[in-house]
N, C-alpha and C positions, 0 to 999 in steps of 0.2 A: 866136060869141064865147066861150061857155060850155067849147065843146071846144078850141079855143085854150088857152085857161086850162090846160085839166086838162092836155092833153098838153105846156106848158108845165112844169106843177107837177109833171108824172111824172118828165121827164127832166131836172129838176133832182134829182127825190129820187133818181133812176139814178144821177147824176153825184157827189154826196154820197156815197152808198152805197159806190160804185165807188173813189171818192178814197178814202176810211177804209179802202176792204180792203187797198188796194196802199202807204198808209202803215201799215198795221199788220202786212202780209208786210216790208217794207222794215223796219221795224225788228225784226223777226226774225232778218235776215241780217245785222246789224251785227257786225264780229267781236267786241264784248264779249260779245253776247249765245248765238253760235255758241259762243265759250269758256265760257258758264254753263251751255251745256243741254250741253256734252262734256263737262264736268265732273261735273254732275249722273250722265249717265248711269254715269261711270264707277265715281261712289259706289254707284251703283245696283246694278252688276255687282259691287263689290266684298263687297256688302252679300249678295248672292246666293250670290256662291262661298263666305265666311265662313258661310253655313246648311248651303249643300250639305257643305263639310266639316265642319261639328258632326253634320250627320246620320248622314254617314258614319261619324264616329268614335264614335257611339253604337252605329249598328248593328255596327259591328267589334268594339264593348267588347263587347255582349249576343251575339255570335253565338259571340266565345273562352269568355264564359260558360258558352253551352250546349254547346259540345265540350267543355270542362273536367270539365262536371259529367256530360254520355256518357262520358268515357273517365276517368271517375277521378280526374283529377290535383287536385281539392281535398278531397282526404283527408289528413290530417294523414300527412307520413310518419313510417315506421318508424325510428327512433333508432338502433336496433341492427342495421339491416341497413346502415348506413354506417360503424358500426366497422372491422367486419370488411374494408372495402376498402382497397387501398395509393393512396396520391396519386403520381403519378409525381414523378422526381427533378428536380429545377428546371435547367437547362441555365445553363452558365459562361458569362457574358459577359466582356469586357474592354471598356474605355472604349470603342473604337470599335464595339465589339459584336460577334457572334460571328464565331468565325473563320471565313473560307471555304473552302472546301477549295480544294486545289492548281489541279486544273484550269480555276477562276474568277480566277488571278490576269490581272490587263492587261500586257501587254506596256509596260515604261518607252520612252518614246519620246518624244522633244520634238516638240511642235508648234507651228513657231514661223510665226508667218502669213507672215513676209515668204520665206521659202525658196524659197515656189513662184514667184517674181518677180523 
């Protein structure tokens, strides 16, 4: 009688067990819930690549630093070695902008759609 019982009382507590796991995967796959955990992930990922590019652009700032400061270039420049140079002469525009030379004109020619029909 005794072992009746228990394996009564097992295979209810199996049966229990079993019902909660597969209503609690079933409400995982509900499509609101599909749409909150793709969402999530996607803050997730966004959250990630916004790191990865600050890092980057730390290490890009500190690495122009340290070529800057190899090669010279935050030394106050020389004042008077840019006197002495000419600025080129600024090229003529017209409204539509500069002229083209001759052999980039287009040939005038109508293109009228219905001709070929």
């Amino acid at each position: 009688m005794f072992r009746r019982t228990f394996w009564f009382t097992a295979g209810a507590a199996a049966g229990v067990w079993a019902t909660s796991k597969v209503n609690r995967k079933l409400k995982q796959l509900t499509p609101e819930s599909l749409a909150a955990q793709a969402a999530n992930k996607a803050l997730e990922t966004g959250h990630r690549l916004k790191d990865f590019a600050l890092d980057v652009r730390a290490g890009m700032l500190q690495r122009e630093a340290e070529l800057g400061e190899a090669l010279g270039l935050d030394a106050p420049a020389d004042p008077a070695a840019a006197q002495g140079r000419e600025l080129p002469e600024p090229r003529r525009r017209t409204a539509l902008g500069p002229t083209p030379p001759s052999h980039f004109t287009l040939p005038t020619r109508s293109y009228n759609r219905n001709e070929d029909h």
